[in-house]
C-alpha positions in Angstrom: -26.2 5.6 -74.3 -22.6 5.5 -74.1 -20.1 6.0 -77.1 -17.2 4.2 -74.8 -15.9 1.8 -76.8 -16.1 -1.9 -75.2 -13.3 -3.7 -73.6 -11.6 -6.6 -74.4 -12.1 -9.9 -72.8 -9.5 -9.6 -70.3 -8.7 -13.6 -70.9 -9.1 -14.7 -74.3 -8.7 -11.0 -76.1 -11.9 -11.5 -78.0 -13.8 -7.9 -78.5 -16.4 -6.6 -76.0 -20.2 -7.9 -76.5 -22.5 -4.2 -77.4 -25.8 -5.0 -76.0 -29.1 -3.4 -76.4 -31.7 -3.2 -73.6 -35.9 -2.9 -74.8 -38.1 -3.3 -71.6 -41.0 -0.8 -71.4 -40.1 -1.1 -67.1 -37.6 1.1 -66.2 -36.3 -0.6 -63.1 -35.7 -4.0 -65.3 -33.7 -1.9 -67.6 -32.1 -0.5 -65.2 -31.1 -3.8 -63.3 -30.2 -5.3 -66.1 -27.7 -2.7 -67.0 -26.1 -2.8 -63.8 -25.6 -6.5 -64.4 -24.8 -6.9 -67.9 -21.8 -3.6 -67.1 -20.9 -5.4 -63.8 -18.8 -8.0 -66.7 -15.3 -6.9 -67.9 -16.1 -7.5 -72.1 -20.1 -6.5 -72.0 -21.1 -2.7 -72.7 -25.1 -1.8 -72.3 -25.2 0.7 -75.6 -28.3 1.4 -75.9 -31.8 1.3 -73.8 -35.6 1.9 -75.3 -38.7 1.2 -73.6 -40.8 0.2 -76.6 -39.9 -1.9 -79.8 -40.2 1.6 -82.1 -37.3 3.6 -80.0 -35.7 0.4 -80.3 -35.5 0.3 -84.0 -34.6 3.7 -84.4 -31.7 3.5 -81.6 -30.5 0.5 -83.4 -30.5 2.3 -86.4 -27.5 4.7 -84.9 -25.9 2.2 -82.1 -24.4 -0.5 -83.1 -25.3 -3.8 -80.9 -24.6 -7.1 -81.2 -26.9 -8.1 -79.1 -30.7 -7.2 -77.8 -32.4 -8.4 -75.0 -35.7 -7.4 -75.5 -39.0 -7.8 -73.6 -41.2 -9.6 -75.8 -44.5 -8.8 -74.3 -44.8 -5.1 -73.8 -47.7 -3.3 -74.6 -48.5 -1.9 -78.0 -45.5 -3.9 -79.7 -45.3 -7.2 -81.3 -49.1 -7.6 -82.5 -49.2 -7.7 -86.5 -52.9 -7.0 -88.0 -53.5 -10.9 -88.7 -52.3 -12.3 -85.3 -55.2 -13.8 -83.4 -56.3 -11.7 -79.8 -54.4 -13.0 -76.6 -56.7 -15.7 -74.8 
């Protein structure tokens, strides 16, 4: 997403926090963005709307951080979990 490198914290010097963002709704993603670059030491590096583009974005970004929707659809199910309710 963006290959800036992340500020300081203006206060304490400690490096910037690289975040990923994983929300299959693009207007969360979005609004999150917005937020999470709104702060002076966080940096949104990397968006992907499904746990696969994730993983491979991660795989190039670096990110010390992901906030990640933990119900989308098609992600998170493993063969032996047991169907929602």
């Amino acid at each position: 997403m963006t290959d800036d490198p992340v500020p300081e914290h203006p206060v304490t010097g400690l490096p910037g926090i690289r975040v990923a963002l994983v929300d299959d709704q693009r207007l969360v993603r979005s609004g999150f963005t917005m937020l999470i670059n709104s702060q002076p030491d966080l940096r949104v590096v990397c968006e992907a709307s499904n746990g696969a583009d994730a993983v491979s974005a991660l795989k190039t970004t670096g990110a010390d951080v992901v906030l990640m929707d933990v119900r989308m659809p098609g992600d998170g199910r493993h063969r032996g979990d047991p169907p929602d309710p």
